[in-house]
Residue, then its C-alpha position, 0 to 999 in steps of 0.5 A: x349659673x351667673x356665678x350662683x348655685x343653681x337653683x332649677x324649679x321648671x321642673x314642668x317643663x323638663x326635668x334635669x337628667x340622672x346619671x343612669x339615663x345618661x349612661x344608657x344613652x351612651x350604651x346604646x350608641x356604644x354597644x347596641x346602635x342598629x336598627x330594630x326588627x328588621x336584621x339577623x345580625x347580633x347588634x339588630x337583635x340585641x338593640x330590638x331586645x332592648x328596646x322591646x325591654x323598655x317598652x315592658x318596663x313602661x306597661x310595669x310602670x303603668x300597669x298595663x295589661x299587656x306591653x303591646x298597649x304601649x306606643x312610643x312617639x315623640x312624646x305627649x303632643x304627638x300622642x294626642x295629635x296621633x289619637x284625634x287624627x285617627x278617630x277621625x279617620x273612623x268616621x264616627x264623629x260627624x257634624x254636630x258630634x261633640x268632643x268635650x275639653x276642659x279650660x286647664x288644657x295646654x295648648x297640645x289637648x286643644x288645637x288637635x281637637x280644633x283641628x278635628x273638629x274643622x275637619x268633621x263639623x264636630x264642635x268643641x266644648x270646654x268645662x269652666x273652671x272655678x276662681x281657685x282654678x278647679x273644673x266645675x264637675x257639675x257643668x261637665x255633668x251637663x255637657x256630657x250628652x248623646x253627641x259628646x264623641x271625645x272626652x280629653x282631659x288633662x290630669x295635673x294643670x300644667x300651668x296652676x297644679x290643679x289635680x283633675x278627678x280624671x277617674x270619676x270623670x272618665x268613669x262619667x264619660x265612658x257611660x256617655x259612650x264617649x272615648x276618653x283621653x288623659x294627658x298624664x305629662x304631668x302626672x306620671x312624673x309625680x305618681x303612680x300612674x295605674x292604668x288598669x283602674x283609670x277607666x280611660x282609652x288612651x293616656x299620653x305623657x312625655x319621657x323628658x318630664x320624667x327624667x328621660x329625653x326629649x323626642x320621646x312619649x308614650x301612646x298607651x291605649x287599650x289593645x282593642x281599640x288600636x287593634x280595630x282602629x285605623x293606622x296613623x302613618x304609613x311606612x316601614x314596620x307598620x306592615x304584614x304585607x305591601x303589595x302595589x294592589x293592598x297594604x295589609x297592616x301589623x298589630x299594635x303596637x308596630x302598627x302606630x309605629x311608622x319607621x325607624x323609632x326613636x330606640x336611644x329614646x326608648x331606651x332613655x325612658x326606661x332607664x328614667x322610670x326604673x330610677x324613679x322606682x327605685x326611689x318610689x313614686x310615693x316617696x316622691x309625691x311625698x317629698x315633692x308636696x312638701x316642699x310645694x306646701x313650703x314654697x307657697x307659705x313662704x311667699x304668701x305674705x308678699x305684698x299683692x301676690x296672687x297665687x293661681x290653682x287650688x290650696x291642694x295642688x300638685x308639682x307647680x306653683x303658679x303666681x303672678x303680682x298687678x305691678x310687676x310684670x312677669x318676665x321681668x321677675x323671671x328675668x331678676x330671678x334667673x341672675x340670681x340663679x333660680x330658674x322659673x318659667x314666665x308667660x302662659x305656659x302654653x295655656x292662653x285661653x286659661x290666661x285669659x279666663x284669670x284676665x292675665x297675659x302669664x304667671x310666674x311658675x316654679x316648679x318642683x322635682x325630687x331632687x330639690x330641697x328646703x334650701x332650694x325654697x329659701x332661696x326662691x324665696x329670698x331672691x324672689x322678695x330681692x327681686x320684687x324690690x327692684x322691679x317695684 
């Protein structure tokens, strides 16, 4: 990039694709394309094996109880706005009840819970964060309550790498009687993720932060929950029956599953976590956390950094300096080939609890190096020198 070697640490917001996915994407459209479920022809019932296939591999890699738990949808934004709207359709949370976030949320686990509560007359709460960024456990305790309806939260900080205790909280939750959510988007890239010990009801993430696509996520669920609660969208394969008179509506998952899904997507995804299995989820989390500790050594002694997030972090390292703005930074790195994210990485109201407008983000996936580091490194100390 700009005649250097690219150096990619937005890891958090997408991850560069392998060969493998690739290579999928182009068999589906090559050998399989057609729709699903619905056709007797060869190309109809290999694509529906396919893409029924990849929704095995997602339950294996979750660790879920049984395929049907997981739905696929665009991604993490759409599975969240999928569960806030349909608990609101059950009638359970009404004026007063609350549903309970934390202030390390992206924007996609706050404003469909916004939206809820406008809806219902819930109201929002939000656990406080330390100064090192890490949720105050002991005010989450306090605002549990009788009237606390949801529990959604994130389990890796997007924007500081905080590791959220999801199981412990979640765990804490579920004695409330409160469903609970996790945003896993950035979790499932970089460990394992096991479902069947998270305590959780619902656990969403994307395929393109794993190595897949964009337009593709995962709605994973426990199957009775989405057998007894009410569809989302209304359409083709959601449906037993259709009359003028009565719908009656198909088992999970197809019943969250509205028309013609995204199957090149799908299969996309599947493709992804088998690569990354065949490397190991523990081989990675391993590899990633090295050079994460090594980056942040690095640029500790810059003059007036402020490093966001707690020592023991995940995937990202969030920075930012009082006299050098910075998109001006990212905007230097960028011609010297290092790609980070700039701004508030769609997390505006942790923003303004730390007083600033963004941070400088780099962000780290399997296939980076210690080379990749000195060369962040180099050119973000090269480019402080000219903005300063």
């Amino acid at each position: 990039m700009h005649g250097r070697r690219l150096v990619y640490l937005d890891n958090a917001a997408t991850t560069q694709k392998p060969k493998a996915v690739m290579e999928e994407s182009r068999r589906y459209y090559e050998m399989l394309n057609s729709n699903i479920h619905r056709g007797t022809h060869y190309l109809a019932r290999a694509a529906t094996e396919a893409y029924e296939e990849a929704r095995g591999e997602v339950a294996r890699h979750l660790n879920a109880a049984r395929p049907e738990e997981v739905v696929f949808t665009a991604g993490t934004t759409d599975g969240i706005n999928l569960v806030a709207d349909v608990l609101g359709l059950t009638g359970e949370i009404g004026a007063g009840d609350e549903v309970l976030i934390s202030t390390l949320e992206h924007h996609s686990n706050i404003v469909p819970w916004q939206m809820l509560c406008e809806r219902t007359g819930a109201v929002l709460r939000v656990v406080p964060c330390d100064e090192d960024g890490v949720l105050d456990t002991e005010a989450y305790r306090e605002l549990l309550g009788p009237r606390t309806k949801v529990v959604a939260l994130t389990w890796i900080s997007n924007a500081f790498g905080t590791v959220v205790p999801v199981r412990e909280m979640v765990g804490q939750a579920r004695e409330a009687g409160a469903y609970t959510l996790v945003d896993a988007a950035q979790a499932v890239p970089h460990m394992a993720v096991n479902t069947g010990d998270l305590g959780a009801d619902f656990l969403v993430f994307s395929g393109h932060k794993i190595y897949a696509n964009t337009g593709i996520g995962v709605l994973w669920g426990r199957h009775a929950l989405l057998e007894s609660l009410p569809p989302w969208r209304g359409g083709g394969e959601m449906i037993k029956e259709v009359t003028f008179e009565k719908t009656t509506y198909n088992q999970p998952p197809f019943k969250y599953e509205a028309g013609t899904p995204n199957i090149e997507g799908a299969l996309s995804l599947a493709a992804g976590l088998r690569f990354v299995n065949a490397i190991g989820m523990e081989e990675i989390h391993a590899h990633e956390g090295v050079l994460l500790r090594e980056a942040a050594a690095e640029i500790a002694d810059i003059d007036d950094i402020r490093v966001y997030g707690p020592a023991d972090r995940a995937c990202s390292l969030s920075f930012g300096f009082p006299d050098a703005h910075h998109y001006d930074v990212g905007t230097l790195l960028d011609q010297m080939g290092v790609a980070v994210r700039t701004g508030h990485h769609c997390c505006q109201p942790l923003m303004a609890r730390f007083g600033v407008s963004g941070t400088i983000r780099a962000s780290f996936a399997l296939y980076n190096t210690h080379d990749d580091v000195a060369e962040f490194s180099a050119a973000l100390r090269k480019a402080l020198r000219m903005v300063r």
